[in-house]
C-alpha positions in Angstrom: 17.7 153.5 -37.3 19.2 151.8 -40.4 22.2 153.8 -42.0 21.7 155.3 -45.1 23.8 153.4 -48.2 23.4 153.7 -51.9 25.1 150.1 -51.9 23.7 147.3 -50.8 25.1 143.9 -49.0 25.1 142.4 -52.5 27.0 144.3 -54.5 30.4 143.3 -52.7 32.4 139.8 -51.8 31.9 138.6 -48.6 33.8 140.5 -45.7 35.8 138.0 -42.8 38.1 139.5 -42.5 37.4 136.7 -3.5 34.9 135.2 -1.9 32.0 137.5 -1.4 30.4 136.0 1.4 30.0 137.5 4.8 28.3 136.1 8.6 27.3 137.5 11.5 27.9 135.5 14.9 26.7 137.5 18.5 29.1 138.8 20.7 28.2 135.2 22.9 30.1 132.9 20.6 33.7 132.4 21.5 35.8 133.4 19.3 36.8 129.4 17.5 33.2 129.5 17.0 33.0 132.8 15.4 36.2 131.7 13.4 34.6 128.4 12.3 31.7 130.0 11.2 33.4 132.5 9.2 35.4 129.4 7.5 32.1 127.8 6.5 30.9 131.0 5.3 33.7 131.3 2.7 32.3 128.2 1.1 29.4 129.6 -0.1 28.7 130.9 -3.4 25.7 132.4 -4.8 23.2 135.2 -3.4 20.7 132.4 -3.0 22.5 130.5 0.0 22.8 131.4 3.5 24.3 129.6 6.4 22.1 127.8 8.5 20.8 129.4 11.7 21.1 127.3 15.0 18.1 127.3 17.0 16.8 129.5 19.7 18.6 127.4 22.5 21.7 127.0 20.4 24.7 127.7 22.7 26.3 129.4 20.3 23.4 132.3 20.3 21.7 133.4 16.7 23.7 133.3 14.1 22.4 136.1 11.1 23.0 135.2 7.9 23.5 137.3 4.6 22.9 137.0 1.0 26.5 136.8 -0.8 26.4 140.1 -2.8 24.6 140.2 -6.3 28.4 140.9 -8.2 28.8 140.4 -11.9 32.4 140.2 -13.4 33.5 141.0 -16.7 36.6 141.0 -18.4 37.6 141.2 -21.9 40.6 139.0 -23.3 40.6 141.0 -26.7 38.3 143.2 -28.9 38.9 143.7 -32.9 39.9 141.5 -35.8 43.0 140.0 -34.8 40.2 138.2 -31.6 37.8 138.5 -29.9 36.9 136.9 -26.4 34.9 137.8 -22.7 34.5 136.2 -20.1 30.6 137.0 -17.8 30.4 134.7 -14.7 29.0 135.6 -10.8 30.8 133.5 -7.6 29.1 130.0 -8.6 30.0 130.0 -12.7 30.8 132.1 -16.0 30.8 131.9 -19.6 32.9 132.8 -22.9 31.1 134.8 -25.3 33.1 134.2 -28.8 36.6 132.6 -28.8 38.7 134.6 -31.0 41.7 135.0 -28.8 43.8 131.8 -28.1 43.2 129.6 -25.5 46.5 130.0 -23.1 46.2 133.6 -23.0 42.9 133.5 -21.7 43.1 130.3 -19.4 45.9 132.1 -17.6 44.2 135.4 -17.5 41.2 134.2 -16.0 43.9 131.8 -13.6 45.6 135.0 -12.3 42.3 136.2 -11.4 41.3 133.4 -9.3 39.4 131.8 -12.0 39.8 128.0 -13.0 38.3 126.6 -16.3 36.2 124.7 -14.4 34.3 127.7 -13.4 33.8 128.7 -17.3 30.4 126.8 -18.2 30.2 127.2 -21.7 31.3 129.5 -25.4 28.5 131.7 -26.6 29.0 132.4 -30.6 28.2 135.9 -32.2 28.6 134.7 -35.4 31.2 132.3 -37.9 33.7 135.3 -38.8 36.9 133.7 -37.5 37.9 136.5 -35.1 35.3 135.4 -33.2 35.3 131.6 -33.3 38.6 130.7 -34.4 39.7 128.8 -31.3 36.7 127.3 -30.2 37.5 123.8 -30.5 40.5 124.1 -29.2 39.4 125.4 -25.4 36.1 123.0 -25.5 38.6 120.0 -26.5 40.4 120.5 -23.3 37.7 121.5 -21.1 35.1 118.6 -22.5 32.5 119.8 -19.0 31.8 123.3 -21.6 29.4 123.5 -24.2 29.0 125.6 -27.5 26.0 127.9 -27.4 25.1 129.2 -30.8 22.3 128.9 -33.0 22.4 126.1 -35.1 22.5 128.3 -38.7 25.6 129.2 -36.9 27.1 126.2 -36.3 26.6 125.4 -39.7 28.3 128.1 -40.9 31.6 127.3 -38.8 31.6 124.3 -40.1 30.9 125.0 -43.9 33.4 128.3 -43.8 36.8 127.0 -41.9 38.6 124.0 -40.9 37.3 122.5 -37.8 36.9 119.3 -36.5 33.4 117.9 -37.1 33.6 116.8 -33.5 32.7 120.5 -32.5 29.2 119.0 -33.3 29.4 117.0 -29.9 29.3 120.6 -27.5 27.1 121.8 -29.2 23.5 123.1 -27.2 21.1 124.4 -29.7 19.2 128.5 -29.1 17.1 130.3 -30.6 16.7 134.3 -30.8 14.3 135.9 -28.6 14.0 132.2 -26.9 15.9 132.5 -23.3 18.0 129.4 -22.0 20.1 129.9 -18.8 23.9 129.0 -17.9 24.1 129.1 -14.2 22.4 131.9 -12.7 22.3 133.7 -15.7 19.5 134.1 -18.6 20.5 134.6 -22.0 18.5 136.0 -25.0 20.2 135.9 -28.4 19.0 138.2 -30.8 19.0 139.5 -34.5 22.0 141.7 -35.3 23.0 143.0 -38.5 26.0 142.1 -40.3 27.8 139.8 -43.0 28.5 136.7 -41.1 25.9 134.1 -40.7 22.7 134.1 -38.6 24.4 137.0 -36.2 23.6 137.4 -33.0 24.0 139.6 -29.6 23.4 138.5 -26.5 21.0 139.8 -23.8 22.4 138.4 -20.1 20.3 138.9 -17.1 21.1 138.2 -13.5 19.0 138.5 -10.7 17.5 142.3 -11.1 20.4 143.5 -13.4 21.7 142.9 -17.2 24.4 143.1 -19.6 24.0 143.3 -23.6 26.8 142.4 -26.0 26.5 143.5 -29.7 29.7 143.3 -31.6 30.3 143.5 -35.4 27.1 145.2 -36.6 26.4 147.4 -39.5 23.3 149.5 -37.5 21.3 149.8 -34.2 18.2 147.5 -36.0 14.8 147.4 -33.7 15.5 144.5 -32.0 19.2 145.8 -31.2 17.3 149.0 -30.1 15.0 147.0 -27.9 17.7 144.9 -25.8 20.1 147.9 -25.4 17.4 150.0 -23.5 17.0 147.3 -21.2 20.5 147.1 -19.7 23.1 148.2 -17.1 25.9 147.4 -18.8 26.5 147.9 -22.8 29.0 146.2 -25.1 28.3 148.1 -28.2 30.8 148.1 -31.7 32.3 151.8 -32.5 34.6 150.2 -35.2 35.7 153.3 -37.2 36.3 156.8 -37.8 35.0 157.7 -41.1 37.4 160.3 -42.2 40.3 158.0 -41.6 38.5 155.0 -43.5 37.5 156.8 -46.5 40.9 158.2 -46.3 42.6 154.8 -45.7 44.5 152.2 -47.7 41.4 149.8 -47.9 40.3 149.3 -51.6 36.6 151.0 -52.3 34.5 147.8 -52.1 35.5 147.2 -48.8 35.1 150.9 -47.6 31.2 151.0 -49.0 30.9 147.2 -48.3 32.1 148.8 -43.9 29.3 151.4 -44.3 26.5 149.2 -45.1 23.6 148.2 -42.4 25.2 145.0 -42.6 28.9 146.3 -42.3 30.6 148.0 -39.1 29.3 151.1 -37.0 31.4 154.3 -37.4 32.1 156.2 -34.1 29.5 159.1 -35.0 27.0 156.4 -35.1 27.6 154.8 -32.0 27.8 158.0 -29.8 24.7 159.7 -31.0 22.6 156.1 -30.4 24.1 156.3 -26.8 23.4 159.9 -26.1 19.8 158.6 -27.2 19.1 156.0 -25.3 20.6 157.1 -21.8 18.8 157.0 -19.0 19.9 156.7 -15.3 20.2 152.8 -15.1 22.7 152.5 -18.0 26.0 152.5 -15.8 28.8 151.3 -17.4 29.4 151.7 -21.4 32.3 149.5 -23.0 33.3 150.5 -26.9 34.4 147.4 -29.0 36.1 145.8 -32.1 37.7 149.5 -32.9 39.6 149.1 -36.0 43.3 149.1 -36.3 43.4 150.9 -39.6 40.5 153.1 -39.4 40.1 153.8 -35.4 42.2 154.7 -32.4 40.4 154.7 -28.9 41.1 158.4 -28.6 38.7 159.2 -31.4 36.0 156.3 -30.2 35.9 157.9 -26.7 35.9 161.2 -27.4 33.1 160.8 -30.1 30.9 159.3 -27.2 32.0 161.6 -24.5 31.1 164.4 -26.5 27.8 163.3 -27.1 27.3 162.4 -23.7 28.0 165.4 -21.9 26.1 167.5 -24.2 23.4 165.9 -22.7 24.5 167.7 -19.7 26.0 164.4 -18.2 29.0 163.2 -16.5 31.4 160.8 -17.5 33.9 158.6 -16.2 36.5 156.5 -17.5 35.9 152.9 -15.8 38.7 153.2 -13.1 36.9 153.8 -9.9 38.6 157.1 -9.0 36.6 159.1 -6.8 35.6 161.3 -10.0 34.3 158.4 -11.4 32.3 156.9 -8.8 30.4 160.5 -8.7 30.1 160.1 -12.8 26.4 159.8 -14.5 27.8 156.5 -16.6 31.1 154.9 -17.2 33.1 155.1 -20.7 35.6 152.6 -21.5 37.3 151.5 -25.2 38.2 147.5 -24.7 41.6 146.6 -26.0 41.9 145.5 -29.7 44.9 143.2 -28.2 45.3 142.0 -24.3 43.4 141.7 -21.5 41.1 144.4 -20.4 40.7 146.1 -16.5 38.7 142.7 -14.2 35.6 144.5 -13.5 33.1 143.8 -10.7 29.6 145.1 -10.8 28.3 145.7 -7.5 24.3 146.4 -7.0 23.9 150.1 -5.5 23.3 149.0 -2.5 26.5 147.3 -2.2 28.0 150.3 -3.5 
């Protein structure tokens, strides 16, 4: 599904530009019983763990125990060239994917949401464009428990392309695409993506029966990019331009056709059509990124893949839980180029 370019990546210089749980206790247990229960219950974390059930002659009568809900969060701390960052993570742990977007903003955004650093297990790398790596070091240096997840042509092109200590080396846990290596409960599968920067990769996140795919900065939907994306719940997927406004824009030429190449940027067009394409009824939740200052406004993005949506015959709601959108088909939402986005919680449907 390669776009069409009579240029090639070549012939231009190189572009950088609340706890969950819950416990049952019989009407037979006084109430401090019932009340201690309930305190020990908070504690848990996970779906895997359950409280402990007394025995048959236990006093206190049979206590039922249930799984804490399956509940992925998401959140993203910024979205475009001036940083990128998100943050992926259940009740037990999370993770970073890139680290664009400086380190206060999001320690204290993910603090206001109840979220210590202590909780973040590790930074996964796209790629070595700066937007997307700039401050790296910076959070693992304070937080020395994280590791840096990247492949390690990657790494190698942090290093050899910008300024950073060589002690990034020490975080450092090797991957390799289409090989999966876990952080918490989570599974990860990097995979081939197509753009300028070096050894690119998205990332394919499983948990339990559900999954989330990030692609960001990528020129077109390649087969493997095809292949993870029909697979998931929830899509992180690049709608970076407009293409009137870009070949209208200030930008000089090379930079324009170098934007347009498979190993460039996906236009808006692009993006909506692949989306119409690939829906089917497990895809839920939709989330347009890295939409260009210049060239893009999230009114143009959205209404691109609306439009191609519903001509599908489907609905389409706008990621704020209003009652029209928890009777939408799928979920449409443009992340922020700048700030913090909505904290979103993915429930399974039968928690819904």
């Amino acid at each position: 599904m390669a776009k069409r370019s009579k240029y090639s990546i070549t012939d231009f210089p190189g572009l950088f530009d609340d706890q969950e749980g819950s416990i049952g206790c019989t009407p037979q247990a006084p109430l401090s019983v019932q009340a201690e229960i309930a305190r020990h219950a908070t504690r848990l974390e996970g779906g895997r763990n359950t409280f402990p059930r007394p025995t048959a002659d236990s006093p206190f009568g049979p206590v039922i125990a249930s799984p804490v809900p399956n509940r992925i969060r998401f959140m993203s701390f910024g979205s475009g060239s001036s940083g990128n960052c998100c943050y992926i993570g259940d009740s037990q742990s999370g993770f970073l994917v890139d680290a664009g977007v400086d380190a206060p903003s999001v320690i204290d955004t993910l603090r206001r949401h109840g979220i210590s650093m202590q909780h973040i297990k590790g930074i996964c790398i796209t790629h070595d464009h700066s937007d997307h790596m700039r401050c790296v070091y910076s959070i693992l240096r304070k937080h020395q428990h994280m590791s840096l997840y990247c492949t390690p042509r990657a790494l190698s092109g942090i290093m050899r392309r910008h300024s950073v200590s060589r002690r990034l080396k020490d975080y450092h846990v090797a991957i390799y695409k289409e090989i999966p290596f876990t952080i918490g409960n989570f599974t990860i599968t990097a995979f081939e993506t197509l753009h300028d920067g070096t050894d690119n990769a998205g990332f394919y996140i499983e948990h339990d029966d559900r999954a989330f795919t990030i692609a960001t900065d990528l020129g077109c939907i390649s087969p493997r990019v095809d292949h993870y994306m029909r697979l998931t719940d929830y899509l992180v997927i690049e709608s970076n331009y407009d293409l009137e406004m870009l070949l209208k824009g200030s930008y000089p030429e090379y930079l324009k056709a170098r934007i347009q190449t498979d190993h460039g940027h996906m236009d808006n067009r692009d993006t909506a059509d692949y989306l119409a394409s690939i829906y089917t009824p497990r895809l839920k939740n939709v989330f347009l990124c890295h939409l260009s200052q210049e060239n893009n406004t999230p009114e143009k993005a959205l209404a691109q893949s609306r439009n191609a949506l519903e001509a599908k015959g489907l609905t389409v709601g706008e990621g704020n839980d209003s009652p029209s959108d928890l009777s939408a088909d799928i979920q449409l939402v443009a992340l922020p180029r700048i700030g913090a986005s909505r904290f979103y919680t993915f429930r399974p449907s039968s928690q819904k």
